[in-house]
N, C-alpha and C positions, 0 to 999 in steps of 0.2 A: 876027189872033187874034179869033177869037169866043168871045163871053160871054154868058150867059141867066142873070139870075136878078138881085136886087134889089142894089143897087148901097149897100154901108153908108157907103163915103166915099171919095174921089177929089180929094187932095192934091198940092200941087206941094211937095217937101221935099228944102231942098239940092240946087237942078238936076236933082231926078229927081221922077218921077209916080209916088204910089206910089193903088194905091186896093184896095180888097177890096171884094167880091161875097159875096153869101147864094143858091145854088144849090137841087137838088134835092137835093142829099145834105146827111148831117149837117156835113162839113165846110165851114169859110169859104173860098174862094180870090178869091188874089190875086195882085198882079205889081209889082213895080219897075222900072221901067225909065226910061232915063237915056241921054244920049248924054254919051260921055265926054268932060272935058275937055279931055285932052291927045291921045287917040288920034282921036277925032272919030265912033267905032266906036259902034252903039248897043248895050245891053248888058240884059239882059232875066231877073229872078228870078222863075219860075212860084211858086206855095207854095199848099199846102193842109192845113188844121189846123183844130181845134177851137177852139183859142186864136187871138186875134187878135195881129200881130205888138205888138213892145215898144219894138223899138231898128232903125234903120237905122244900117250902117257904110257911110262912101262914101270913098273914095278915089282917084286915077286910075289903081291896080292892081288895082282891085276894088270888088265890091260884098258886104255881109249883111246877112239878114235874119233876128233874134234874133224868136224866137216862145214864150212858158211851150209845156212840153210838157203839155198839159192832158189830152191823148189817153191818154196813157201807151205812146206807142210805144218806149221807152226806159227805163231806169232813171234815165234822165240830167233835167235840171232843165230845161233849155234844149234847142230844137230851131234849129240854125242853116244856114240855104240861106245858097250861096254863088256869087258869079260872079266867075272864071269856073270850072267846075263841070270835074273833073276828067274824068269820060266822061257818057256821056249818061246812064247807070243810078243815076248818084249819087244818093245819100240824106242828105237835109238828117243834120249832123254833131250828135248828143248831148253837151251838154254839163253839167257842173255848174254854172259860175261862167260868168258872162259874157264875151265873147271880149276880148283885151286891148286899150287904145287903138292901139297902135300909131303910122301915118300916116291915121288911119281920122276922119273929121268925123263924129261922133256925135249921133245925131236923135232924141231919146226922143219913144214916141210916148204921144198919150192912149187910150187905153181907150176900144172902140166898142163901143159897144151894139147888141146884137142886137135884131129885134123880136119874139125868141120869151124873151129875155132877162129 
């Protein structure tokens, strides 16, 4: 994976790296990625938003990445990427309410400042 652009933070959170970038476009991108516990498979969530993410779900069935949808590409509250990702066209999933606990180890995140912010 290649990346250009200003690097806002680059965290280790719950055995996975998660970090986000400030590009040439309006939106933030970023990525999670983690080698799984149990399967030992590494496991990799692209994301690109306005909003910086909020919440990590980790679990050894998966990954999310809960994002405000700031954009407004949805009606919905929440923008949520998921691994693993049902086809390769998928679109992070609109949500109202935040996704349930479930089996999921939950990572609030803090709020990154941009430098145009």
């Amino acid at each position: 994976m290649d990346y250009v652009g200003q690097a806002l933070v680059a965290n280790c959170q719950g055995q996975a790296l998660y970090f986000v970038y400030q590009g040439m476009s309006p939106y933030l991108k970023g990525a999670l990625v983690r080698k799984n516990p149990e399967t030992y498979k590494t496991e990799v969530i692209l994301f690109a938003e306005k909003a910086t993410p909020l919440r990590l779900y980790l679990s050894t069935r998966g990954m999310l990445v809960v994002i405000p949808n700031a954009g407004h590409e949805t009606d919905k509250k929440y923008l949520v990427y998921r691994y693993p990702v049902l086809n390769e066209d998928e679109q992070p999933l609109g949500l109202d309410r935040l996704p349930a606990r479930g089996d999921y180890e939950i990572l609030d995140l803090a709020p990154i400042k941009t430098p145009d912010a």
